[in-house]
C-alpha positions in Angstrom: 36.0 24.6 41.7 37.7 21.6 43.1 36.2 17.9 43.1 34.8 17.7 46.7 35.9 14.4 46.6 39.7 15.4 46.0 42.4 16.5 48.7 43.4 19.9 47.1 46.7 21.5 48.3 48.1 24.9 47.7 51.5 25.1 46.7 53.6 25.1 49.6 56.3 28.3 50.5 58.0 27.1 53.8 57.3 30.3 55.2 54.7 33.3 56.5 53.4 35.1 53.3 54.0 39.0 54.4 50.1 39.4 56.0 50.9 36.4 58.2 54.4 37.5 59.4 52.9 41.0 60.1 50.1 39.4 62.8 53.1 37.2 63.9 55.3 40.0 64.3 52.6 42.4 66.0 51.7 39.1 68.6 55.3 38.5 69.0 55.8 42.5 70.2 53.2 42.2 72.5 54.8 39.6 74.5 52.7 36.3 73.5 54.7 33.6 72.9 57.7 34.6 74.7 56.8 32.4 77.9 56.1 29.1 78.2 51.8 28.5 78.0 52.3 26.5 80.8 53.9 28.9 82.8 51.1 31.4 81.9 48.1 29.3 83.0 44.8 28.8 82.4 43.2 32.4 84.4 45.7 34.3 82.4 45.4 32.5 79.2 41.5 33.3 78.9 42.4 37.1 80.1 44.5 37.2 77.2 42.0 35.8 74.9 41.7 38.9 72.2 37.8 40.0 71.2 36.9 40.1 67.5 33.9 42.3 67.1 32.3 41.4 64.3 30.9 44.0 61.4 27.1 44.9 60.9 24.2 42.2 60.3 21.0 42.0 60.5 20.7 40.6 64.2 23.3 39.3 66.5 21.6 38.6 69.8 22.9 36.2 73.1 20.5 33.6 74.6 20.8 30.3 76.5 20.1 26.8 76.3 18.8 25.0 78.7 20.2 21.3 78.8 20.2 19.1 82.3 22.3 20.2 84.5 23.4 23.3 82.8 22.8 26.0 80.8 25.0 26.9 77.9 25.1 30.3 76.6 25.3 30.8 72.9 25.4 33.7 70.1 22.8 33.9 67.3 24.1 35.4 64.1 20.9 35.9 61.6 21.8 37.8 58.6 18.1 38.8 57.2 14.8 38.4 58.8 13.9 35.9 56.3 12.2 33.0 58.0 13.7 28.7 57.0 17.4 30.1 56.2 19.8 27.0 56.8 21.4 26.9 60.4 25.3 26.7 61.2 25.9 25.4 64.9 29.8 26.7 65.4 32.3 25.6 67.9 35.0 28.0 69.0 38.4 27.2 69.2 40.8 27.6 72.3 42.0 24.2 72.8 39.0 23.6 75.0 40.9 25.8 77.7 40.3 29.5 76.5 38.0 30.0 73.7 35.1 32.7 74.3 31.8 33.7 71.7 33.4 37.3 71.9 37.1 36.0 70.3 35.1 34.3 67.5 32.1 37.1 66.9 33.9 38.1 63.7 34.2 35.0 62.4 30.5 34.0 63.1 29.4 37.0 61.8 31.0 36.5 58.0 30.0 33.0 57.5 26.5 34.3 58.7 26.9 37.1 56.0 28.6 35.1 53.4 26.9 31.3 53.6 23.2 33.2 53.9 22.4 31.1 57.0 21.6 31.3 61.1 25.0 30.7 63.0 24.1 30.2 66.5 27.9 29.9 68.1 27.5 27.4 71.4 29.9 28.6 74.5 30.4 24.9 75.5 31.9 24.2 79.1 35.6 24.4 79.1 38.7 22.5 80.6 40.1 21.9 83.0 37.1 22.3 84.9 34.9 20.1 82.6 37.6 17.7 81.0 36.6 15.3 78.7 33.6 14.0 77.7 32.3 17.5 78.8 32.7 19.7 75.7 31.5 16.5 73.6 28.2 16.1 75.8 27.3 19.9 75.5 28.7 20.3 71.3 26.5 17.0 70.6 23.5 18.7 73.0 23.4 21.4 71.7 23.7 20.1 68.0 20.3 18.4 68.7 18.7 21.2 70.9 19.4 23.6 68.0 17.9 21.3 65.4 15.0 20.0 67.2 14.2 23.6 67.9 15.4 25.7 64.2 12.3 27.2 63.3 12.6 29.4 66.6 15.5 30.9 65.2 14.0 31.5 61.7 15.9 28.3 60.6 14.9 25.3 58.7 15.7 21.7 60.5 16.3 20.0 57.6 19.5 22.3 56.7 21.5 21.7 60.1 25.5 21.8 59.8 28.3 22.2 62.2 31.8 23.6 62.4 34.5 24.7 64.2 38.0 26.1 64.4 40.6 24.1 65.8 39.5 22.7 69.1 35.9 23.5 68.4 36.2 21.3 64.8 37.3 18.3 66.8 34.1 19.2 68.4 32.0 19.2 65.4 33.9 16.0 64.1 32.8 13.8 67.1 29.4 15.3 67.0 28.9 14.2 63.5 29.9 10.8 64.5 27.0 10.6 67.5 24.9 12.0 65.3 24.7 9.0 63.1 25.4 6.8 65.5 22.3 7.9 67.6 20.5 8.5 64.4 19.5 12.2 65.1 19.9 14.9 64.2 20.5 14.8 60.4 23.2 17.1 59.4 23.6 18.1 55.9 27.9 19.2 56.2 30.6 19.7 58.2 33.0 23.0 58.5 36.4 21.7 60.3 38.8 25.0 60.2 42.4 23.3 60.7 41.0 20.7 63.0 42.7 19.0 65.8 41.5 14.9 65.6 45.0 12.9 67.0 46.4 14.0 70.2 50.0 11.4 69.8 50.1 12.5 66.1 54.0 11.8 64.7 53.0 13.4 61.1 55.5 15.3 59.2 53.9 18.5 59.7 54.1 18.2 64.0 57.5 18.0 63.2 58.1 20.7 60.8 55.9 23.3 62.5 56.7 22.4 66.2 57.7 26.2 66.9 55.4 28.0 64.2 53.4 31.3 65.6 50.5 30.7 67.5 50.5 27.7 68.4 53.9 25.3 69.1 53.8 21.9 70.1 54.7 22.4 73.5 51.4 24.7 73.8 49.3 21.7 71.6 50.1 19.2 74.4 49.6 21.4 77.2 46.0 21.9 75.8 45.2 18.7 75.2 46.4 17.5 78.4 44.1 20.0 79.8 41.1 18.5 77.8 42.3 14.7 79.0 44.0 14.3 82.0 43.1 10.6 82.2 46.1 9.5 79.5 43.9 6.7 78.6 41.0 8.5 76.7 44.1 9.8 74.1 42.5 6.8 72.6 38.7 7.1 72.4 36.8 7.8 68.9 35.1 10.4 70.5 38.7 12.5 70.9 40.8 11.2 67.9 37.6 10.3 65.0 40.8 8.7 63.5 40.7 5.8 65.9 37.0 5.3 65.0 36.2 1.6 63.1 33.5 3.1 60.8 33.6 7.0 59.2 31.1 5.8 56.8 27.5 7.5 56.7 29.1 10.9 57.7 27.9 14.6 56.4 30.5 15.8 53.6 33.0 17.7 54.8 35.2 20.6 54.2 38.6 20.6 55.9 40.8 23.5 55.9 44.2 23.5 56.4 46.9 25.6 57.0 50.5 25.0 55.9 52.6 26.1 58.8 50.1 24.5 61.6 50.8 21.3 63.0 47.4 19.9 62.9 47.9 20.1 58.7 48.6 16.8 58.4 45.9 15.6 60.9 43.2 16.9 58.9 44.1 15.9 55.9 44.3 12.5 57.4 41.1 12.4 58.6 39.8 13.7 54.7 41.5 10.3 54.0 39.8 8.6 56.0 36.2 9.7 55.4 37.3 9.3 51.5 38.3 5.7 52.5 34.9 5.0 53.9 33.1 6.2 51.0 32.4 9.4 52.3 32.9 13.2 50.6 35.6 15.6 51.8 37.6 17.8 50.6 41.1 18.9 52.1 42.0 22.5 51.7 45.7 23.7 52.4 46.5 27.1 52.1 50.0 28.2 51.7 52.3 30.8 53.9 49.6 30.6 56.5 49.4 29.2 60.6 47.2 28.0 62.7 44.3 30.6 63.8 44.9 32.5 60.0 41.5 32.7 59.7 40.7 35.3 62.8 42.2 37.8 60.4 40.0 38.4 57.3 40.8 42.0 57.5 44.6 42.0 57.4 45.9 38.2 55.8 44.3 38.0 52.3 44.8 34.4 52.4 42.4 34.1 54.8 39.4 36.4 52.9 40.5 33.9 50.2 39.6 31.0 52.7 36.8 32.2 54.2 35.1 33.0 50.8 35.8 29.6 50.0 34.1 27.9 53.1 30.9 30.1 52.2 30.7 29.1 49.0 30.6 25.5 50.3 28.3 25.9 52.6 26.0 27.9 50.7 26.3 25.0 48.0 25.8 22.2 50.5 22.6 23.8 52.0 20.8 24.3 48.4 21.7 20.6 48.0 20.4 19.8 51.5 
């Protein structure tokens, strides 16, 4: 096993390993990517938004919470009917524009499987429609409503982590970051699947994977415009963690990576910086892969790979917590 408190990088290929070029190839025949996201918008976008059933578990059940002012639905993943397993609260991705519970129910469902714990996936509000600080005030809500209220769902509070993929691990960054700044609740680790943190980032890998499947650069900025119409919050901790003064005090954290994303070079940046504050992380970059490689466990092997390894880590972190 790697040093958690080590960067690790795969050797890199420059290109799609054959499982990834398949899914790119089967996307590319069914039209996606061939006009602009833009052009597309945001009604069609979450129309298009693929379902990923997930496989059998012991209970997957939807239910609500109840915050002021609005209700959030979310997915409970338990995978025995043992009472005080640890608890995963899980962001979706979708740029904070498209992302559903049904689009990441397969995903849910093997860390549920795999880590031994509660995932309880949070359907926080979406842009444009609730821009920025929307999805923060709901991931961070929810965060504490979950915790506060574990042993409901047959979890322990004092084994809380979060994660997400992509847009949803940005969420999970900043929500870490209130969480120690408001001092509750105490979470033991954080999951960030190739996370977006820098919305002006000019790292090498924006550059080299500007036109990579799945997601472009051109469909990055549209997204995060969509998130933050008013230009000026670009700059807020609570969007980019990387323009926060203090990362210290943080959960550990696992970032994975994928070589042909743009965001690679983001999250390894922000390992960095939580290393440079005296905090634990490890970077994990997995070669011949894009962004959203880890949706298909059942076809990319790199990604069973990957997802195997973010179990273990969790399952570690929680018998440490």
């Amino acid at each position: 096993m790697t040093d958690v408190h080590s960067p690790w990088v795969a050797p890199a290929t420059g290109r799609l390993d054959p499982d990834a070029q398949a899914v790119a190839d089967a996307a590319a025949a069914a039209g996606f990517g061939s006009v602009p996201i833009a052009e597309i918008g945001v009604e069609r976008m979450r129309a298009l938004m693929p379902a990923r059933p997930g496989g059998p578990i012991h209970e997957r059940r939807d239910a609500a919470i109840d915050l002021p002012g609005r209700t959030l639905p979310i997915r409970v993943y338990r995978p025995s009917g043992d009472a005080g397993l640890p608890l995963l609260v899980f962001f979706h991705g979708g740029g904070w524009v498209i992302g559903t519970l049904d689009a990441y129910d397969q995903m849910c469902t093997e860390l549920a499987v795999g880590a031994g714990c509660v995932v309880v996936s949070v359907d926080y509000r979406l842009a444009p429609e609730h821009p920025f600080p929307a999805p923060v005030d709901d991931a961070y809500a929810a965060t504490a409503w979950l915790a506060h209220h574990a042993a409901d769902f047959g979890a322990d509070p004092r084994r809380v982590a979060v994660g997400g993929d992509s847009a949803g691990a940005n969420l999970a960054t900043v929500t870490c970051l209130l969480a120690r700044s408001l001092g509750s609740p105490d979470l033991v680790y954080q999951l960030l699947i190739y996370p977006g943190v820098d919305p002006d980032s000019a790292r090498p890998a924006v550059r080299e994977n500007a036109d990579a499947p799945f997601l472009t650069h051109e469909s990055s900025q549209w997204f995060w415009g969509q998130y933050l119409p008013d230009p000026a919050d670009r700059r807020s901790p609570w969007v980019n963690p990387l323009r926060a003064d203090d990362l210290s005090g943080l959960p550990p954290a696992l970032i994975v990576t994928a070589e042909l994303d743009l965001n690679r070079d983001d999250g390894a940046a922000y390992g960095e910086a939580i290393l440079a504050h005296g905090g634990q992380a490890e970077v994990r970059c997995y070669p011949g892969v894009a962004h959203g490689f880890l949706t298909h466990t059942d076809i990319v092997a790199r990604a069973a790979q990957a997802r195997d390894d973010m179990t273990d880590r969790l399952q570690a972190a929680f018998a440490a917590g």
